[in-house]
N, C-alpha and C positions, 0 to 999 in steps of 0.2 A: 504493500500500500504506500509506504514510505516513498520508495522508489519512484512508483507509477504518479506521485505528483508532483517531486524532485523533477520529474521529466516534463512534466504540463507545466510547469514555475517556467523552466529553461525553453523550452520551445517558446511558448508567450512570452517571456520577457523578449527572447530572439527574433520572436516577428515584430513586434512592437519597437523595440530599440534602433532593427535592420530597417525596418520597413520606412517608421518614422525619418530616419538619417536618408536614403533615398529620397521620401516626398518632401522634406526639408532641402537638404541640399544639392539634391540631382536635378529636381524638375525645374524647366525654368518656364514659365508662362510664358515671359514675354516674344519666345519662339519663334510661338502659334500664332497662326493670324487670324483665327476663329474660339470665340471663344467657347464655341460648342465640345469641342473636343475636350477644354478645362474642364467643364462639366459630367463631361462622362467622363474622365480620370477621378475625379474626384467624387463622383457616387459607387465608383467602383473601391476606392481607397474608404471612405466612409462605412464601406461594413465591413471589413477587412477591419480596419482599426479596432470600433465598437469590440468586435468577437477577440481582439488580440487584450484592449484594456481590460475586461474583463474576465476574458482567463485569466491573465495575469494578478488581477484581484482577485477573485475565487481560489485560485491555487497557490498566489500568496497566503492566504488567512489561511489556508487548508493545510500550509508549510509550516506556517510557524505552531500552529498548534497540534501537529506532529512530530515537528523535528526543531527543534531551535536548539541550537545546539553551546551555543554561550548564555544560555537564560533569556527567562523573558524581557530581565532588562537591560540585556547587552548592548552593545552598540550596533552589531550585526542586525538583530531582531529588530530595534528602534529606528534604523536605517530602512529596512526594507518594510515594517507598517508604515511610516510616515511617507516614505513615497509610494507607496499601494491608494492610500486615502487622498494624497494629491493628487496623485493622477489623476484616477474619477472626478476630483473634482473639477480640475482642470477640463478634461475630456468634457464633459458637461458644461462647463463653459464654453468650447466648442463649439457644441451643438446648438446651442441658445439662440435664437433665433433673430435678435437685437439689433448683433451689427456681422452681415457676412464679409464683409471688405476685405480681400485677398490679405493687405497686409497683417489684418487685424488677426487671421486663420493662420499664417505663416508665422506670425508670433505666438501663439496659444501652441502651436503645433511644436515650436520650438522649445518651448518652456515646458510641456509633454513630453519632448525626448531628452530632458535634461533628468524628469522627474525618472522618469522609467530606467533613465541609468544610475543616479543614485540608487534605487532600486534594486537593481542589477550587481550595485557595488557590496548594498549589505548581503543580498545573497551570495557573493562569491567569498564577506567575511563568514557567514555560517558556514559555509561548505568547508574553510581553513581553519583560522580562527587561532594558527601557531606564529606566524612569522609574517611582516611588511612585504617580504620576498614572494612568499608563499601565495599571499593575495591579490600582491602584483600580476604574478602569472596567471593565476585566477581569471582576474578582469579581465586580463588579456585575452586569454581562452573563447570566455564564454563572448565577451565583444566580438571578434571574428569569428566565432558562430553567427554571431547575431547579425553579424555584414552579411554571412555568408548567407542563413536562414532570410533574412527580412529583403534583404536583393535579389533573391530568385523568387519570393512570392510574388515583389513587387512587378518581377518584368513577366512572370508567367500569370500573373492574375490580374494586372490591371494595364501594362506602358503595352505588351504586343498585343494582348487583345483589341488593345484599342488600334493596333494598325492597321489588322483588318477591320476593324467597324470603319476607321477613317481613313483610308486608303492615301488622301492629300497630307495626312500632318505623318506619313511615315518620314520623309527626311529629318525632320526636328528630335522626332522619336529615336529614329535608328544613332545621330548622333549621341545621344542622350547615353540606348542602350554601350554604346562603346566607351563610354566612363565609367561603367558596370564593371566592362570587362577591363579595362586597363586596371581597376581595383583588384581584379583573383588574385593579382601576382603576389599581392603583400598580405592580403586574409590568408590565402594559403600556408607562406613561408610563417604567420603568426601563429598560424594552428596550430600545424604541426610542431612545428619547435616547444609552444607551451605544453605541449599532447604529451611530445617526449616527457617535458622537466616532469610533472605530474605522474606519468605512468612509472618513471624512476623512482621516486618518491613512496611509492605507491609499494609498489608488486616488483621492481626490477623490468628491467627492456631483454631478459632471456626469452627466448621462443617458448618454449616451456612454461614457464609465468604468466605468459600471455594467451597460451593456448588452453590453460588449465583453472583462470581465474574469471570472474565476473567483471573483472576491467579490462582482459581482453575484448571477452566476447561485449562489453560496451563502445569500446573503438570499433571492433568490427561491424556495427551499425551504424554506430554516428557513420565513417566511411561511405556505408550503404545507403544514409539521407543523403550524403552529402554529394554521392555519385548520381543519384536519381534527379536531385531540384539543380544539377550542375547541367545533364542530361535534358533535361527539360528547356533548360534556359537556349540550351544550344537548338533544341530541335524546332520550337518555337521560330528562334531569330531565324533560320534556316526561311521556314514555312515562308515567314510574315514579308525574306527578302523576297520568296519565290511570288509570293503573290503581288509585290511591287512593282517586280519586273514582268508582270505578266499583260495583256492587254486591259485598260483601262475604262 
């Protein structure tokens, strides 16, 4: 049980934090010359979010009172309630109906993936909770999960879908999507390298160790998410170039 929500915290924090950091700093409006397309990005990202804050809240409260692991009044535990309940709050101010103004949603949205990665930061102090070092690589970890997780939802559920709906704002898109990929090089080499420090730490990097313990066979999935929404991203961009260059 423990496990299985340790894993719903990490995935949602990971689309929420990736995802966020994409519709923050990858998209740019001013692009596009229609602002219809904005809007379908952005009702697409809108339940995506909603489903990502709220896991994230349900499986935080579900976290800490199953597993907190420095007390309930650690810094770890006090780090990730107080960004759980900001967030919602914030996210909620989002949605409010008041003032939509690009910039006014670009700064709420901002201020949302600030929240969700303090968040992020007490969950990787419960997960350690021994050493500055130890937490470092931590943040590190789960952060390039979280580019890695929240950048493939964002281009397989909302930026190519929209290429085919909108066939015209594919150049602005396709540019967009190649910031994506200029990013793997460094998510990548961040993974793995914290994957190692960790799995060292851990169980030792023997094949044996690995073949025989529960944090092998944890890598050998993450691996397996991470070859599929890697998989997808490509097969997608693939599609969405074929349909550009196809007659119009």
């Amino acid at each position: 049980m423990n496990r299985a929500v340790t894993w719903l915290l990490v995935v949602s924090v990971g689309l929420l934090v990736g995802g966020l950091y994409w519709r923050v700093a990858l998209f740019d409006r001013d692009e596009f010359e229609h602002s219809e397309y904005c809007r379908y990005v952005g009702d697409r990202w809108e339940r995506i979010e909603a489903a990502a804050v709220w896991g994230v809240f349900l499986s935080g409260i579900a976290y800490l009172a199953l597993d907190v692991r420095d007390g309930p009044s650690g810094i770890g535990g006090a780090t990730l309630a107080s960004g759980l309940v900001c967030a919602v709050a914030l996210w909620v101010a989002i949605r409010w109906p008041t003032d939509a103004s690009p910039r006014r949603q670009t700064a709420l949205r901002t201020g949302l993936l600030v929240l969700a990665s303090v968040s992020l930061a007490g969950f990787a102090w419960l997960e350690t909770g021994t050493s500055p070092l130890d937490w470092i690589v931590r943040v590190a970890h789960v952060g390039a999960f979280s580019l890695w997780v929240g950048g493939a939802v964002w281009h397989n559920l909302v930026v190519l879908p929209a290429v085919r709906a909108r066939p015209a704002a594919a150049g602005p898109v396709k540019s967009q999507a190649r910031r994506f990929r200029r990013h793997l090089p460094a998510i990548i080499v961040l993974l793995v390298a914290s994957g190692a420090y960790q799995t060292d730490r851990l169980v030792g990097l023997a094949p044996s160790a690995l073949l025989g313990s529960w944090v092998g066979h944890l890598i050998a999935f993450k691996l397996l998410v991470l070859t599929v929404l890697s998989g997808l991203v490509a097969v997608n961009y693939r599609r969405a170039g074929a349909g550009d260059s196809g007659p119009q």
